[in-house]
MITI-952027 format. One record per residue: x, z, y of N, C-alpha, C in turn; residue in three letters; residue number from 1; chain. Coordinates in steps of 0.05 Angstrom, whole numbers. Each point is the difference from the previous one (the first is absolute). Layout:
<sites>
SITE_n.x_n.z_n.y_ca.x_ca.z_ca.y_c.x_c.z_c.y_code_pos_unit
SITE_X_Z_Y_X_Z_Y_X_Z_Y_Ala_NUM_A
...
</sites>
This chain:
<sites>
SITE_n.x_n.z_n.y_ca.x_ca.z_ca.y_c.x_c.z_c.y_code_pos_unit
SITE_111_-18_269_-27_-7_-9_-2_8_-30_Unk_1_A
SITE_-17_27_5_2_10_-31_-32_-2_-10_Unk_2_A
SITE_-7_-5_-30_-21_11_-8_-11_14_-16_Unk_3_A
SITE_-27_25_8_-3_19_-11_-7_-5_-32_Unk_4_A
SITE_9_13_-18_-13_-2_-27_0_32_-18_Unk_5_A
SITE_-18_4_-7_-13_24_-16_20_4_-19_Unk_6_A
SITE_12_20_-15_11_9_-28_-21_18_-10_Unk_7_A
SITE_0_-7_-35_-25_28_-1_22_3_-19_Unk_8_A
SITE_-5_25_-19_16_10_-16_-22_10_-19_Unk_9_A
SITE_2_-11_-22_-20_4_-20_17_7_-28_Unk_10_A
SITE_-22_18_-15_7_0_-24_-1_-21_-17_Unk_11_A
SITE_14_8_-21_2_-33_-19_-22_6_-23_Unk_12_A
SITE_-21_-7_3_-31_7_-25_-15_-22_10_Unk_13_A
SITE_-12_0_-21_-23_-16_-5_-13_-2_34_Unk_14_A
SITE_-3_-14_11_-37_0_20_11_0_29_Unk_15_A
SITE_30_19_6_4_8_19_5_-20_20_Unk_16_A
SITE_8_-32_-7_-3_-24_20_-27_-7_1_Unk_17_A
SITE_-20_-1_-14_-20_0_12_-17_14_14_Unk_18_A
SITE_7_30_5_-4_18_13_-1_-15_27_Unk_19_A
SITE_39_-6_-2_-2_-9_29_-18_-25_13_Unk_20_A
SITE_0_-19_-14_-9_-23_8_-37_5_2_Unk_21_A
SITE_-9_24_-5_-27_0_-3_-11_22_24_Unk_22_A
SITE_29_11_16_-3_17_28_2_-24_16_Unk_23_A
SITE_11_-17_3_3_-19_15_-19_-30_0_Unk_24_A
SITE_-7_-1_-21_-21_-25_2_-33_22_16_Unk_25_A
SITE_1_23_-7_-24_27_9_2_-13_24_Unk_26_A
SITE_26_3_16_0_8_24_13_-31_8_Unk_27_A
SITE_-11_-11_-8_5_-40_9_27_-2_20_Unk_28_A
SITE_16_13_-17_29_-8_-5_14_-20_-13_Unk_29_A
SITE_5_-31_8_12_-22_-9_35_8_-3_Unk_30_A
SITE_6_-4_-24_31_5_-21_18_-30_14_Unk_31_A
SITE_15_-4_16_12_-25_10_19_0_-24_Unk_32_A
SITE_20_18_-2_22_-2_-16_6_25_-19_Unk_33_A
SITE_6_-6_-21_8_25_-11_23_7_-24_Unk_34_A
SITE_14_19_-6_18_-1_-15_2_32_-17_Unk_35_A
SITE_-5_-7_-25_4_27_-15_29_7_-18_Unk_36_A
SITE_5_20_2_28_2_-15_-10_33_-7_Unk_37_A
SITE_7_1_-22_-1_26_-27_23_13_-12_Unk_38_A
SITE_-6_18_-16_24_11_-16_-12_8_-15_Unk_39_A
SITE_-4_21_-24_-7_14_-21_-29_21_10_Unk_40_A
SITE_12_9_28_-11_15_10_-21_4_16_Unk_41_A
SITE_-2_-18_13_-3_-17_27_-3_-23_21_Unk_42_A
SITE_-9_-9_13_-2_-27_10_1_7_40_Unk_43_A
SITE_14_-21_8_-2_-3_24_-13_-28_12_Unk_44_A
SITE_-31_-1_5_-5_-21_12_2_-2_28_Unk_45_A
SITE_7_-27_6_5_-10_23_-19_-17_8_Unk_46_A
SITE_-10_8_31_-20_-24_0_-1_-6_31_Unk_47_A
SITE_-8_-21_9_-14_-11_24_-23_-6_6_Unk_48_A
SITE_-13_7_16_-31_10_-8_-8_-14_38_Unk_49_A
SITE_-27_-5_-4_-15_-9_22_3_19_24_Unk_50_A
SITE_-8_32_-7_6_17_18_17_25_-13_Unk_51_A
SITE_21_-1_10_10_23_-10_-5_29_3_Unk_52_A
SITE_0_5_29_-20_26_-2_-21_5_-10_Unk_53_A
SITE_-15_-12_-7_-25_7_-15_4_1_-34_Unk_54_A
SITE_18_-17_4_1_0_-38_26_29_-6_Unk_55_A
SITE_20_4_16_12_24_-6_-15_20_3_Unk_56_A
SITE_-31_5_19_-16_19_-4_-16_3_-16_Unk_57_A
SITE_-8_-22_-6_-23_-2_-25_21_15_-29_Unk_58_A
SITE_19_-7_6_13_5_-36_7_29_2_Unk_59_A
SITE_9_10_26_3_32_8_-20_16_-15_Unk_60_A
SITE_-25_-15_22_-27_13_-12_2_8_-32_Unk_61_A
SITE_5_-21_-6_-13_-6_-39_28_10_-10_Unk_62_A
SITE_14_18_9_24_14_-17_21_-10_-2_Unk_63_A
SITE_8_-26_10_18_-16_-5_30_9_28_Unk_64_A
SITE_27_7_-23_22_0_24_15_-19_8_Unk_65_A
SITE_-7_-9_32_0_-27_7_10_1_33_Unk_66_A
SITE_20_-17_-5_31_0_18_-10_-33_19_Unk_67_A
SITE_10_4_23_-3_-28_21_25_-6_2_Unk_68_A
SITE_16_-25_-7_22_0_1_4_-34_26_Unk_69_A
SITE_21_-7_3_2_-35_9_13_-12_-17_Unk_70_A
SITE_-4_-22_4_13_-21_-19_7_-28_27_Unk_71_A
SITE_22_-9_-1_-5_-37_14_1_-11_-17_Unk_72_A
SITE_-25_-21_16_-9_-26_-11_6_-27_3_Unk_73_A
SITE_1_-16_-19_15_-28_4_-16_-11_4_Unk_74_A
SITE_-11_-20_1_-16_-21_-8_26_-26_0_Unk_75_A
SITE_-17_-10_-21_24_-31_-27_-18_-8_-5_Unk_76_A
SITE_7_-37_0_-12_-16_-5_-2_7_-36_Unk_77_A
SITE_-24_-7_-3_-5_4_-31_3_-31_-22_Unk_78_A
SITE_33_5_-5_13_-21_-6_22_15_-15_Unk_79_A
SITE_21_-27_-17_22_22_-15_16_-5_23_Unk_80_A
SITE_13_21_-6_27_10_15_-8_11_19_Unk_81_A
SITE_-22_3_19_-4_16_18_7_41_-1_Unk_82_A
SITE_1_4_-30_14_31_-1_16_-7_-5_Unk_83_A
SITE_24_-8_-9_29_-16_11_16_4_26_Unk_84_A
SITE_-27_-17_16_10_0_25_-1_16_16_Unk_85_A
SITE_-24_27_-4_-1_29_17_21_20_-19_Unk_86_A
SITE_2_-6_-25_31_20_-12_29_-10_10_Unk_87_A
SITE_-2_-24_10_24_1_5_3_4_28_Unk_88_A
SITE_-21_10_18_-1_12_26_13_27_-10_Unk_89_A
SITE_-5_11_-4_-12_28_-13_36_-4_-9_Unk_90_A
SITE_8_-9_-20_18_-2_-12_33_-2_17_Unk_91_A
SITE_-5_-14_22_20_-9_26_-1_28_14_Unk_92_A
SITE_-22_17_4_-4_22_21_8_24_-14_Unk_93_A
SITE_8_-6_-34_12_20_-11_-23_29_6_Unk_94_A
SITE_-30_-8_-3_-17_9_-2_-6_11_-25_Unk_95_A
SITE_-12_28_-10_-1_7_-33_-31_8_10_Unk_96_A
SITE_-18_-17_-26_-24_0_-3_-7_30_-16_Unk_97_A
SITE_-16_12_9_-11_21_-18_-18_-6_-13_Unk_98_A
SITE_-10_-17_5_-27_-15_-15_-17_-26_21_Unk_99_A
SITE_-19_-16_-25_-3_-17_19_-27_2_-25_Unk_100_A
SITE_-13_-18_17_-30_-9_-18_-5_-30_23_Unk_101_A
SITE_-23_-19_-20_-2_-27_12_-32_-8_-4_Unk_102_A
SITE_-11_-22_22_-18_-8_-10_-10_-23_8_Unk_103_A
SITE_-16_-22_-5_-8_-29_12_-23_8_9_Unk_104_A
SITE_2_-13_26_-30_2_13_-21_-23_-9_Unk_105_A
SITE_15_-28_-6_-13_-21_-9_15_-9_-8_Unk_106_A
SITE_4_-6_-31_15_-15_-22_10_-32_21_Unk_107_A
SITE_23_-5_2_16_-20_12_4_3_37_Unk_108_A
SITE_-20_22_2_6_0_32_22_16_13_Unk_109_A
SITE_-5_23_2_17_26_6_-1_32_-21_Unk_110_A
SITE_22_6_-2_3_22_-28_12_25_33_Unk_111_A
SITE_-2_28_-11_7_18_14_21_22_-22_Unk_112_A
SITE_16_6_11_19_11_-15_4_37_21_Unk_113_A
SITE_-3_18_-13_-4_22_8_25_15_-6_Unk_114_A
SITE_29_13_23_6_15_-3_8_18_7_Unk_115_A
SITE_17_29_-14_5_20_13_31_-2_-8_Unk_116_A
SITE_9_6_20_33_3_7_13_24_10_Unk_117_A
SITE_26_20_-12_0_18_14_13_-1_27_Unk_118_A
SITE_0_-32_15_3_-4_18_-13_-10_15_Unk_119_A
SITE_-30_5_6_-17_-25_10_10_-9_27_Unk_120_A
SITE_10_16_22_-2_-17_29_33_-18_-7_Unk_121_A
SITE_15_3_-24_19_-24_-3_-14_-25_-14_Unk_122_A
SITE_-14_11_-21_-18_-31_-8_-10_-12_17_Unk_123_A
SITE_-33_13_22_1_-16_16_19_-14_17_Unk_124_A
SITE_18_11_18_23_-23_3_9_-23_2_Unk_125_A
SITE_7_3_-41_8_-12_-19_-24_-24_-2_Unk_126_A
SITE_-24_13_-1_-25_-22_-1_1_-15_24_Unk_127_A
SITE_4_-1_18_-8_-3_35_22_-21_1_Unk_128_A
SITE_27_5_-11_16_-9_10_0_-34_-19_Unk_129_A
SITE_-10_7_-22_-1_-21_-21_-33_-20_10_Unk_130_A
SITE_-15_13_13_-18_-13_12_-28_-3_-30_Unk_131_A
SITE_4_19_-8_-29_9_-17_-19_9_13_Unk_132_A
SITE_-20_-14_-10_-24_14_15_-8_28_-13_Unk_133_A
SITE_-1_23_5_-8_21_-3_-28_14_14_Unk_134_A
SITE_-14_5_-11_-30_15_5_2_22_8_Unk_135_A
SITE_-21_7_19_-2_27_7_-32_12_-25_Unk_136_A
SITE_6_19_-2_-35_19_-8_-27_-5_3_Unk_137_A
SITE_-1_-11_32_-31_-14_-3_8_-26_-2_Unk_138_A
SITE_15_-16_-10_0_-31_-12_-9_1_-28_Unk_139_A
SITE_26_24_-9_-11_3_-36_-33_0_-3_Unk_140_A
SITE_-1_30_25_-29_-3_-13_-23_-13_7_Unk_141_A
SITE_7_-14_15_-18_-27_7_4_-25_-25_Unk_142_A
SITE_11_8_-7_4_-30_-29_-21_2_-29_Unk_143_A
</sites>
């Protein structure tokens, strides 16, 4: 149970995240989750988006080079230690995170933790076996 999420690859200047965010509000595209990481050069945002085919076409359209990648999803009670308790899943399965991004759906209810592994069908597993609840694609984007 994987879910789809957009990469764009943008230059690092002035305007160019609002570029994106102003193809996608056009085209009534809701942002669920998102995660930016940069360098000097460059930026790779990460995002989870209402519809993903439409928002990886919309950004096509508007010039943007933009990758569909998966990610699994946790869902954690939104409490401390709850990332604790999915790293040390992760941590027992001798799982290596390539990245992860997070987010609360409602402050004290449930938080969602987003990642990519260069092992995903051992994470899930690893998740399944530890008895985490994990989301499919149209749950995310139903939230």
């Amino acid at each position: 149970m994987q879910v789809r999420q957009i990469a764009i690859f943008l230059e690092n200047r002035s305007g160019r995240l609002a570029d994106i965010t102003h193809t996608l509000a056009r085209n009534d595209i809701n942002i669920r989750a998102l995660s930016l990481a940069d360098t000097a050069d460059f930026g790779i945002l990460r995002m989870v988006v209402s519809d993903t085919d439409k928002a990886a076409k919309a950004l096509k359209e508007d010039g943007f080079t933009v990758g569909v990648t998966e990610v699994t999803a946790v869902e954690v009670p939104d409490q401390p230690g709850s990332l604790n308790a999915i790293l040390q899943v992760v941590n027992k399965a001798k799982l290596n995170v390539e990245y992860m991004y997070a987010f609360t759906q409602q402050s004290g209810d449930t938080g969602l933790l987003l990642f990519r592994f260069d092992d995903p069908e051992a994470a899930l597993r690893a998740f399944r076996e530890a008895g985490c609840k994990l989301l499919s694609d149209e749950e995310v984007h139903r939230l």
